[in-house]
C-alpha positions as CSV (number, residue, x, y, z in Angstrom):
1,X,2.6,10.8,25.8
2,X,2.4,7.4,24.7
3,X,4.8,5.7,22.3
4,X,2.4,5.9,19.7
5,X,1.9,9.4,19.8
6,X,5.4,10.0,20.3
7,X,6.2,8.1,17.0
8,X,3.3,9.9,15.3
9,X,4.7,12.9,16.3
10,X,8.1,12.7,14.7
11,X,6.8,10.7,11.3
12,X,4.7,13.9,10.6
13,X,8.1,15.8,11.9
14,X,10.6,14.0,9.6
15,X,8.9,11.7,7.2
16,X,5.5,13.3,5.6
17,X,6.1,15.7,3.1
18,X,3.4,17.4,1.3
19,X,4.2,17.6,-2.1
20,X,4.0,15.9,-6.1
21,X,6.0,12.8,-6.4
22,X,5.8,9.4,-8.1
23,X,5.9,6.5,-6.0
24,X,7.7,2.9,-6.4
25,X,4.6,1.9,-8.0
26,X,5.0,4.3,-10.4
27,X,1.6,6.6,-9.9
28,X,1.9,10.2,-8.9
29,X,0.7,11.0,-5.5
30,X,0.4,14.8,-4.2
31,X,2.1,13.4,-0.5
32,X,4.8,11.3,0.7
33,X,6.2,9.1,3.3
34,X,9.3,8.8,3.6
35,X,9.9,6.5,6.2
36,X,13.2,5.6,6.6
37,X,13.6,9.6,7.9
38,X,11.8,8.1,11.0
39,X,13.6,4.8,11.2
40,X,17.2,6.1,10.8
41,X,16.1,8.7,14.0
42,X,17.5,7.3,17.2
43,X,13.9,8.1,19.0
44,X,12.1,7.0,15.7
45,X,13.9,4.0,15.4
46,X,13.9,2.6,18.8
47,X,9.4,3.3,19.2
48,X,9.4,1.9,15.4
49,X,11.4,-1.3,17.0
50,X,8.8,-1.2,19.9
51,X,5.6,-0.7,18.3
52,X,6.7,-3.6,15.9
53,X,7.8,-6.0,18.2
54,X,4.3,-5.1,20.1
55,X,2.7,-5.9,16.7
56,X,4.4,-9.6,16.6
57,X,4.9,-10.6,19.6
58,X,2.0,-13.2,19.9
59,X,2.2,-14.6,16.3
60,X,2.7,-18.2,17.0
61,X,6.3,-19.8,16.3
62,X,7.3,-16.4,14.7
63,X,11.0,-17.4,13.5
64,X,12.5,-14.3,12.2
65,X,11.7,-10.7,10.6
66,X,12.9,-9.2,7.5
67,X,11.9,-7.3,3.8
68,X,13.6,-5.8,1.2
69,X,16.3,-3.2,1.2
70,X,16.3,-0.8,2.2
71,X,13.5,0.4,4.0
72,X,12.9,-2.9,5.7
73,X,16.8,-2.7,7.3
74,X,16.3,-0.6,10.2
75,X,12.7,-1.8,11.0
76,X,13.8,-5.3,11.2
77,X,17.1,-4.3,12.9
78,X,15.2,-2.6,15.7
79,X,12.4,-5.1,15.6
80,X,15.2,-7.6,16.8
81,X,17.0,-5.6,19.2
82,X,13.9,-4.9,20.6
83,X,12.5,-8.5,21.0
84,X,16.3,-9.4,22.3
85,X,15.5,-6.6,25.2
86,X,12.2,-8.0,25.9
87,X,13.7,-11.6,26.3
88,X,11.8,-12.8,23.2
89,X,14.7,-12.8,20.6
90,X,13.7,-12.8,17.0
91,X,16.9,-12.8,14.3
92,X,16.2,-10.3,11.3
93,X,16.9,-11.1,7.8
94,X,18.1,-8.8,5.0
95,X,16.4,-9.1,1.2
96,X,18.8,-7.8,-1.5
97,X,17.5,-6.2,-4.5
98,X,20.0,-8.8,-6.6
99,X,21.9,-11.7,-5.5
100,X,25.1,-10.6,-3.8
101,X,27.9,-10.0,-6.4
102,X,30.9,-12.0,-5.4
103,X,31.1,-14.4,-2.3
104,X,27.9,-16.6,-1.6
105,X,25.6,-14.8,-4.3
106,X,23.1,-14.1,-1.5
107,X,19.3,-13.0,-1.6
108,X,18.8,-13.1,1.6
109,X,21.4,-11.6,4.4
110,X,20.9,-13.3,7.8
111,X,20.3,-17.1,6.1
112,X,22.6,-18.7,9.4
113,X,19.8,-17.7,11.9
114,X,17.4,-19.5,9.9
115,X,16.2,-23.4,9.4
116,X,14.4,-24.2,5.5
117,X,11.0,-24.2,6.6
118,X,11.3,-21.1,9.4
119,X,8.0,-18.2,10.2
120,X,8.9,-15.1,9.8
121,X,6.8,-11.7,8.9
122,X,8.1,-9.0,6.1
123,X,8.4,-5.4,7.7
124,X,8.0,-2.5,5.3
125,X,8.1,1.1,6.1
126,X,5.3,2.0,4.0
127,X,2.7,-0.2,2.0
128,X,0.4,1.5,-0.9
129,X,-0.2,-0.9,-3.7
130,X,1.4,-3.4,-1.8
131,X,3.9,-4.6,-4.8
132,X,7.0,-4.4,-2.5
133,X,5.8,-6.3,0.0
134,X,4.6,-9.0,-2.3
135,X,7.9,-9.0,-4.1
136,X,9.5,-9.6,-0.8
137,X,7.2,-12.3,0.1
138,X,7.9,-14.1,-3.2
139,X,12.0,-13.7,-2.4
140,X,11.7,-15.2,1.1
141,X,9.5,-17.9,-0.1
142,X,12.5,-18.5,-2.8
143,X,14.7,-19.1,0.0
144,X,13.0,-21.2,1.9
145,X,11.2,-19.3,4.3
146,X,7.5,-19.6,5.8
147,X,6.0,-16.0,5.4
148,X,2.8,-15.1,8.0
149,X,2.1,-11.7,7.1
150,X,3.2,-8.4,6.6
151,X,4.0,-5.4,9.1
152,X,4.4,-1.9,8.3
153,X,5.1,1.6,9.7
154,X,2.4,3.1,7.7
155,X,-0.4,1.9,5.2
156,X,-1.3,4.6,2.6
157,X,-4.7,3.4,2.0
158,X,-4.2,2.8,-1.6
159,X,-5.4,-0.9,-2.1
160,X,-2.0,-2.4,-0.5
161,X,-3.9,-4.5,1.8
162,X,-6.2,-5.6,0.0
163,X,-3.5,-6.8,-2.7
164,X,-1.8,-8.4,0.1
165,X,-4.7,-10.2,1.6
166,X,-5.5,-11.6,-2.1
167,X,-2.4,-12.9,-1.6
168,X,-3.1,-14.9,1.4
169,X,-1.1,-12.7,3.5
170,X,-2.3,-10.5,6.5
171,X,-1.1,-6.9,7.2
172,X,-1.1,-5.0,10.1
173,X,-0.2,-1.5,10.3
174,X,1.5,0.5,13.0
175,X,-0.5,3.6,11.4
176,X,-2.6,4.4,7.9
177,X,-2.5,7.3,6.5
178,X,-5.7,8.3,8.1
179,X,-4.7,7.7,11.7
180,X,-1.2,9.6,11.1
181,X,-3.3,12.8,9.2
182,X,-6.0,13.2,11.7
């Protein structure tokens, strides 16, 4: 079985969920991906790692990888442990949700692995209207950071891209919704 299928496998196992929910965007959908139930698996974690290190591995001068918390943390984690393994090392950066409360007042976790100016690509776990990923765009921008494009586990379908694209961005998706259904 390849990796894909293997990761396939355990998001339909441990992350889709068939029911009524309302998303981060705030729309009601009658399914649900909840990624981080694969990413947090150590099988999950480590093909997510692969398959998006497979995904970046020729962008040109790629500096870094990193989103918002939470569900970008163990993507980019094993995204960078991965590359590390393969002898292509990319540091991962961490986006808070607010500015770190005492200390530094951080956005951005990881900021000593990075020069002003660096390339790096947000990971997301899953993308619908694509709002998250362009909020995390906007904060690495904020701190410096050149952002390519966008990564994620799985693409809902649901105009994300498209939103993203308008944007300026690419996005490239491990699965969509169509591919992980079929």
């Amino acid at each position: 079985m390849s990796d894909k299928a293997r990761l396939k496998q355990i998001i339909l196992e441990l992350s889709y969920e068939k029911r009524k929910v309302v998303l981060a965007s705030g729309r009601e959908s009658d399914f649900y991906f909840d990624g981080k139930q694969t990413t947090l698996h150590p099988e999950g974690g480590y093909l997510t790692g692969k398959l998006f290190f497979e995904a970046i591995k020729d962008v040109e001068q790629l500096e870094g990888v990193g989103g918002l918390t939470l569900g970008a943390d163990p993507i980019a984690t094993a995204t960078s442990v991965v590359s590390f393994l393969e002898k292509q090392p990319i540091p991962a950066f961490i986006i808070r949700k607010e500015p770190k409360g005492h200390g530094t007042g951080a956005w951005l976790e990881g900021r000593k692995n990075f020069k002003p100016g660096a390339r790096v690509v947000i990971v997301e776990d899953v993308v619908t209207s694509g709002g998250s990923s362009i909020k995390a765009i906007k904060r690495a921008e904020e701190e410096g950071l050149k952002v390519l494009g966008v990564v994620t586990l799985v693409d809902r379908e649901e105009g994300g891209r498209e939103n993203i694209e308008k944007e300026g961005y690419w996005l490239k998706s491990i699965f969509t919704k169509s591919e992980v259904l079929a």
